[in-house]
C-alpha positions as a printed Julia matrix, in Angstrom:
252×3 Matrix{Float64}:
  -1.25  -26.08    4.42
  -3.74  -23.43    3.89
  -4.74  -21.48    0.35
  -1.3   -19.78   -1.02
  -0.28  -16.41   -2.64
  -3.67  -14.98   -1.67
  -4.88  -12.17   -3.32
  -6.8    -9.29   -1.31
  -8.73   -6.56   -3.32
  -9.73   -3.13   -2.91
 -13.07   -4.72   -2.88
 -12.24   -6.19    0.3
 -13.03   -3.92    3.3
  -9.81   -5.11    5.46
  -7.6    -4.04    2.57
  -8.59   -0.49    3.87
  -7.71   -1.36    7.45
  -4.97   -2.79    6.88
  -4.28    0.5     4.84
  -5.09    2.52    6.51
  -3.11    0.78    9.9
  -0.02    1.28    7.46
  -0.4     5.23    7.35
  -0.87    5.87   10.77
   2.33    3.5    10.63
   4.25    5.77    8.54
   2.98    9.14    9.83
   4.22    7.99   13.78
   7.44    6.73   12.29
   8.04   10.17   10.04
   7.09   12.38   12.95
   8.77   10.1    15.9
  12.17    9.71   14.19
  13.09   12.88   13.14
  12.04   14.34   16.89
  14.25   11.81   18.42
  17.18   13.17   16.02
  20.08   11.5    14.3
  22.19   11.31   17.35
  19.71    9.1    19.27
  21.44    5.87   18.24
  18.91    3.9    20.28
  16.06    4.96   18.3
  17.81    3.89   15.07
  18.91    0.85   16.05
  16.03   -0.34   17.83
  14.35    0.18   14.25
  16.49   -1.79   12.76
  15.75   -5.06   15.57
  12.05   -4.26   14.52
  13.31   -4.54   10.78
  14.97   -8.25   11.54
  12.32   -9.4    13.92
   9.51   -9.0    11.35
  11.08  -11.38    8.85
  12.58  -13.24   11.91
   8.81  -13.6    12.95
   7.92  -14.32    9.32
  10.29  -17.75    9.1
   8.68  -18.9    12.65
   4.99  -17.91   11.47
   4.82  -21.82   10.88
   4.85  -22.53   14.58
   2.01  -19.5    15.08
  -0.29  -20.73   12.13
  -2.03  -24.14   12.48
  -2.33  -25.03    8.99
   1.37  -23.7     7.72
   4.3   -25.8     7.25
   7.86  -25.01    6.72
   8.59  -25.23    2.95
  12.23  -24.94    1.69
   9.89  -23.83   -1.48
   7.75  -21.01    0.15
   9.48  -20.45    3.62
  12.41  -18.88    2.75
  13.3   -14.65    2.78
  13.96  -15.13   -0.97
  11.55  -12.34   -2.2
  12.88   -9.24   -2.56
  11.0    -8.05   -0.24
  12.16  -10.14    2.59
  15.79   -9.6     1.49
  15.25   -5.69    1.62
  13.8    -6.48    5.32
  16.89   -8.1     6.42
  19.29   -5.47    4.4
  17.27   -2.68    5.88
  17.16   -4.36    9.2
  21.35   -4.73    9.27
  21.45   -0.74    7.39
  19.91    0.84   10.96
  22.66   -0.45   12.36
  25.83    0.15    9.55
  24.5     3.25    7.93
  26.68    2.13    4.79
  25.4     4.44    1.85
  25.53    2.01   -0.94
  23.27   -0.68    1.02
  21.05    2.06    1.36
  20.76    3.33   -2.19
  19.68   -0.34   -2.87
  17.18   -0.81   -0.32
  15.82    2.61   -0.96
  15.08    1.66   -4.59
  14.06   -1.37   -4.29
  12.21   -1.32   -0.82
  10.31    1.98   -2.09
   9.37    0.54   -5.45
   8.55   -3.06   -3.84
   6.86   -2.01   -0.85
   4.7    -0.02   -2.63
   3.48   -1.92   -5.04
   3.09   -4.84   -2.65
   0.64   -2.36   -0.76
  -1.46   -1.67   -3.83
  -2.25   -4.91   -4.65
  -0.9    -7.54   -2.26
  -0.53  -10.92   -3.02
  -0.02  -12.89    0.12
   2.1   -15.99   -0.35
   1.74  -18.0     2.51
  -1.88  -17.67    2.91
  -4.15  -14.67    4.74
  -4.8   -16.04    8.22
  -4.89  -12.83   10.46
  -1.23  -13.05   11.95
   0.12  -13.82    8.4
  -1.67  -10.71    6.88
  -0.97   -8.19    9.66
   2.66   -9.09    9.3
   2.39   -8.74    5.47
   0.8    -5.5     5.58
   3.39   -3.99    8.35
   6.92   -5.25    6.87
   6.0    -4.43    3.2
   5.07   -0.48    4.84
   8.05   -0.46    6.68
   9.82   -1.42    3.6
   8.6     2.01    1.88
   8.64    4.44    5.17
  12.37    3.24    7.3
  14.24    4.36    3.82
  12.69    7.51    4.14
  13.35    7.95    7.66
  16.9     6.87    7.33
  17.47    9.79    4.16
  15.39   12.53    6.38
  17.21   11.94    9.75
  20.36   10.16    9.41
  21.49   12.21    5.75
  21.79    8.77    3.84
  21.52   10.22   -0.03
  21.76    8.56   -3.82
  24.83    9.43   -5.35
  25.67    9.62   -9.3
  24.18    5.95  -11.25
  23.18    4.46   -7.9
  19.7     3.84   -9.86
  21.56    2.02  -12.59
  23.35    0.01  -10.08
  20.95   -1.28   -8.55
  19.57   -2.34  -11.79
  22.41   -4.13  -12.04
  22.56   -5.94   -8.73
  18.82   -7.18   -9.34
  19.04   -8.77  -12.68
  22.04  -10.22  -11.01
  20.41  -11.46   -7.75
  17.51  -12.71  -10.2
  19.7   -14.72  -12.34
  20.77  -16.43   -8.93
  17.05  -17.13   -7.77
  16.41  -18.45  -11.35
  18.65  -20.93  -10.7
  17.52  -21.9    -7.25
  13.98  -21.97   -8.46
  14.97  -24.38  -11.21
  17.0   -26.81   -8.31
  14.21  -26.74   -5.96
  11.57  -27.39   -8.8
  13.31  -30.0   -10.78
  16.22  -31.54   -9.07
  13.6   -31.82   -5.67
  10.31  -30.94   -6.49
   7.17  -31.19   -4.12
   4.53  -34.12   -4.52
   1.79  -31.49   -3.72
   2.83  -29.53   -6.72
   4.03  -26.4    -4.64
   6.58  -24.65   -6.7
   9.61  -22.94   -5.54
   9.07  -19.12   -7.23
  11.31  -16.56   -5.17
  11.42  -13.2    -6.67
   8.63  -14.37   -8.85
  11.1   -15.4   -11.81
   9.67  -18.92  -12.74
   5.86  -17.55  -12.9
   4.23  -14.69  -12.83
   2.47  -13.33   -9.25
  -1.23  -13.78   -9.69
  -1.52   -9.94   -7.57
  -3.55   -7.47   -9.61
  -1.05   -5.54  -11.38
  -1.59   -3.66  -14.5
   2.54   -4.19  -14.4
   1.63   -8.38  -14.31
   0.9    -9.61  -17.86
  -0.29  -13.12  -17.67
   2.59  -14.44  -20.32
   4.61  -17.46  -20.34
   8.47  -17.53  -18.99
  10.32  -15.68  -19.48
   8.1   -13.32  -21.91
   6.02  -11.59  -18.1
   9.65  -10.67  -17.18
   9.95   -8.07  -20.08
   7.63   -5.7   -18.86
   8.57   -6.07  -15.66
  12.18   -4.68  -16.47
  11.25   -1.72  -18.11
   8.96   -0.84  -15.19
  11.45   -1.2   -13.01
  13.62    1.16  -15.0
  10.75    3.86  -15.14
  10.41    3.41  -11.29
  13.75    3.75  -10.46
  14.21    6.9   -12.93
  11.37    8.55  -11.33
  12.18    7.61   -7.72
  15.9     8.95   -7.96
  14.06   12.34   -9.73
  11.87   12.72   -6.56
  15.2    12.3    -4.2
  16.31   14.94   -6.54
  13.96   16.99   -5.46
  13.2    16.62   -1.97
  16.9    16.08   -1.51
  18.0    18.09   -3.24
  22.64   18.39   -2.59
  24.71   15.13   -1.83
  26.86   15.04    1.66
  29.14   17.26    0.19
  26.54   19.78   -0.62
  26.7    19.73   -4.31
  23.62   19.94   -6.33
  22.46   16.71   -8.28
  20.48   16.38  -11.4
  18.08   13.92  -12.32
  19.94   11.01  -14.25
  23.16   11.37  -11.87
């Protein structure tokens, strides 16, 4: 297996192509979507099969990449990330409000910072970075696209909900980091670490302090908190009534 949870810099000059590949990305999808209109449903749900095939693509990149194995440790969609893929994926093709306040949030916030300082876990072999850099933009620009043509809107404490469903999902990848680690842990010493909650990402995050568990978690929380706040404030704004055409305020 190759070098894991690779870290590319600004330094580096193909974190600006691969930048600047995901805004010319985002500006096709945010101009192509909208022209197509809400009732194209084949547009929609062929966004979603694009959605599902990247992290479909991303469990067989060990067939594609000559030095990658599958690893019940590292293989899985258990980042939040590659959960919000699938989500998103199956949301082009349900609509359901609810699953989309959650990916929203979390896809937005993730995606994003996943952009600005990407840490790549399975290694940064050309195939494995191209698919990084793509999935983690769609993650950030298909939300938007799905609240600017197809009217999907935050509704009152969906921010603080979703909160709640992440502590929640990261209590339940605590505990499957713990089985994987000590009930069947690797010879190599490759650690099970899904939704980074038994070590801290190595990315280069002014969010990331290099603490011991559970201590790097902390901060990580009340970031999370400020970032949803601030992202449900700027749906406020640029979206600004509900379905029913009521006006919303900030903390709703």
């Amino acid at each position: 297996m190759g070098q894991l949870d690779v870290v590319i810099s600004p330094a580096e000059p193909r974190y600006w192509a691969m930048m600047a590949m995901c805004a010319a990305l985002a500006v096709w999808s945010l101009w192509f979507f909208p022209k197509k209109g809400a009732e194209n449903t084949m547009a929609r749900k062929g966004l979603g099969i694009a959605m599902l095939a990247f992290q479909g693509i991303d469990l067989l990149m060990f067939t594609m990449v000559p030095d990658m194995s599958f690893s019940w440790h590292r293989s899985l969609p258990l980042h939040l990330c590659g959960i919000n893929a699938i989500l998103i994926g199956l949301n082009c093709f349900w609509l359901n409000r609810a699953l989309f306040s959650f990916t929203a949030f979390l896809g937005i916030i993730g995606g994003a910072h996943s952009l600005l300082t990407p840490q790549l876990p399975s290694g940064d072999a050309l195939p494995l970075m191209l698919l990084f850099f793509v999935k983690h933009a769609a993650l950030v620009f298909v939300p938007l696209v799905m609240a600017k043509v197809y009217g999907l809107r935050f509704r009152q404490w969906d921010w603080i909900r979703t909160y709640g469903w992440t502590v929640a999902l990261s209590m339940v990848l605590m505990g499957l980091n713990a089985m994987l680690n000590l009930v069947f842990p690797r010879t190599d010493g490759v650690i099970a670490n899904y939704m980074y909650v038994w070590e801290a990402p190595v990315a280069d995050n002014p969010l990331v302090f290099d603490w011991a568990w559970p201590w790097y978690l902390a901060p990580l929380h009340v970031a999370l908190l400020v970032h949803l706040i601030l992202l449900n404030a700027a749906f406020r704004k640029w979206s600004p009534a509900t379905d029913a055409g009521k006006p919303l305020r900030w903390f709703e």
